[in-house]
C-alpha positions as CSV (number, residue, x, y, z in Angstrom):
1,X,251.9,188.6,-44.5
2,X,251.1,186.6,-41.2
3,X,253.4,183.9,-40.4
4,X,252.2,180.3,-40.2
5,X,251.8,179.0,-36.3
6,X,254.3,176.6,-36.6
7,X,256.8,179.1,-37.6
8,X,255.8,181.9,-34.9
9,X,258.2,182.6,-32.2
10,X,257.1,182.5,-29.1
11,X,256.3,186.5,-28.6
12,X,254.5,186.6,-31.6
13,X,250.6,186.0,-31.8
14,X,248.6,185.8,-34.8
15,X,246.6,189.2,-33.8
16,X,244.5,189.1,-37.1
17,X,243.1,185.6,-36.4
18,X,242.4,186.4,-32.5
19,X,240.6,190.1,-33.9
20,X,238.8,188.6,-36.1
21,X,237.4,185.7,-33.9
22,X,237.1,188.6,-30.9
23,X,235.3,190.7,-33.7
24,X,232.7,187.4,-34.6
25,X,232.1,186.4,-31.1
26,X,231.3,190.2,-29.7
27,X,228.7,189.9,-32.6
28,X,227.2,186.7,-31.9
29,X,226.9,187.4,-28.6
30,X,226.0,190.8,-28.3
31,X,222.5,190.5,-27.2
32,X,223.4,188.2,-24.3
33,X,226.5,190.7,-23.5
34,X,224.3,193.3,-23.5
35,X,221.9,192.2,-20.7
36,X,224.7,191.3,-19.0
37,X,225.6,194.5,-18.4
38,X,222.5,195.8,-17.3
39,X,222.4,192.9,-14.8
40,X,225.9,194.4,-13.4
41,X,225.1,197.5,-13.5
42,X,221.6,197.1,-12.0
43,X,222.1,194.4,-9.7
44,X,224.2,195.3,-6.7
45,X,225.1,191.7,-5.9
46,X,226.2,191.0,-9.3
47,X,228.7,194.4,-9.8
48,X,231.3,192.3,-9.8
49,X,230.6,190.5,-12.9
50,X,232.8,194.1,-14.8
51,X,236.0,192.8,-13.3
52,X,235.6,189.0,-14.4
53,X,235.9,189.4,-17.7
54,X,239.1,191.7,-16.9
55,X,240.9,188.4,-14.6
56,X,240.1,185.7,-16.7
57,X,241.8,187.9,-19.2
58,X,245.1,188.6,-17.1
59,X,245.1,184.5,-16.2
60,X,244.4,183.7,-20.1
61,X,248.0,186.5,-20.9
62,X,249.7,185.0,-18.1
63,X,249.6,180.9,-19.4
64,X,249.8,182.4,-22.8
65,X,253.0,180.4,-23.6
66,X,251.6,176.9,-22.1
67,X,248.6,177.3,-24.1
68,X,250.2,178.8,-27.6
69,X,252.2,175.0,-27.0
70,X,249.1,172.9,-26.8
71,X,248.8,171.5,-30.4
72,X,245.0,171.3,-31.4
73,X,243.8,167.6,-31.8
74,X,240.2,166.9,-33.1
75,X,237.9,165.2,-30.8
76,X,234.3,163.5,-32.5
77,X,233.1,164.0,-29.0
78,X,231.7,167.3,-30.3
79,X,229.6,165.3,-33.1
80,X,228.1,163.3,-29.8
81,X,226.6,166.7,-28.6
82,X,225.9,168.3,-31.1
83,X,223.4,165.3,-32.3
84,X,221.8,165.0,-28.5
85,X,221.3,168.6,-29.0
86,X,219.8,168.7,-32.1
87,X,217.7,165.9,-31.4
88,X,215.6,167.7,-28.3
């Protein structure tokens, strides 16, 4: 049984949540992912683009504590753009 977020300690992450969210996104986005990585691989001026992914992940690990303590607040800014999208 996880543990509700508000009862977590600070060492503890909900792993299932941020698997299954990894899991959805990697699926969503695989096509795009995919040519990405032939554009690295390909591309000598864009071989760099392997180790971004692998920084922005040591940056995310490192603030993990000052983001775990941002509490989520909803924001109808979203609704704004999703409307101007959707009405292209």
């Amino acid at each position: 049984m996880t543990a509700a977020p508000e009862t977590m300690g600070k060492s503890q992450l909900p792993w299932r949540t941020i698997a299954w969210f990894g899991l959805l996104t990697l699926a969503c986005f695989a096509p795009v992912l995919r040519a990405l990585v032939r554009q690295w691989w390909s591309d000598p001026d864009m071989g760099h683009g392997f180790f971004v992914p692998v920084i922005a992940g040591y940056i995310v690990w490192q603030k993990r504590d000052e983001l775990l303590a941002i509490k989520p607040q909803p924001n109808w800014w979203g609704l704004v753009v999703s409307y101007l999208a959707g009405s292209n």
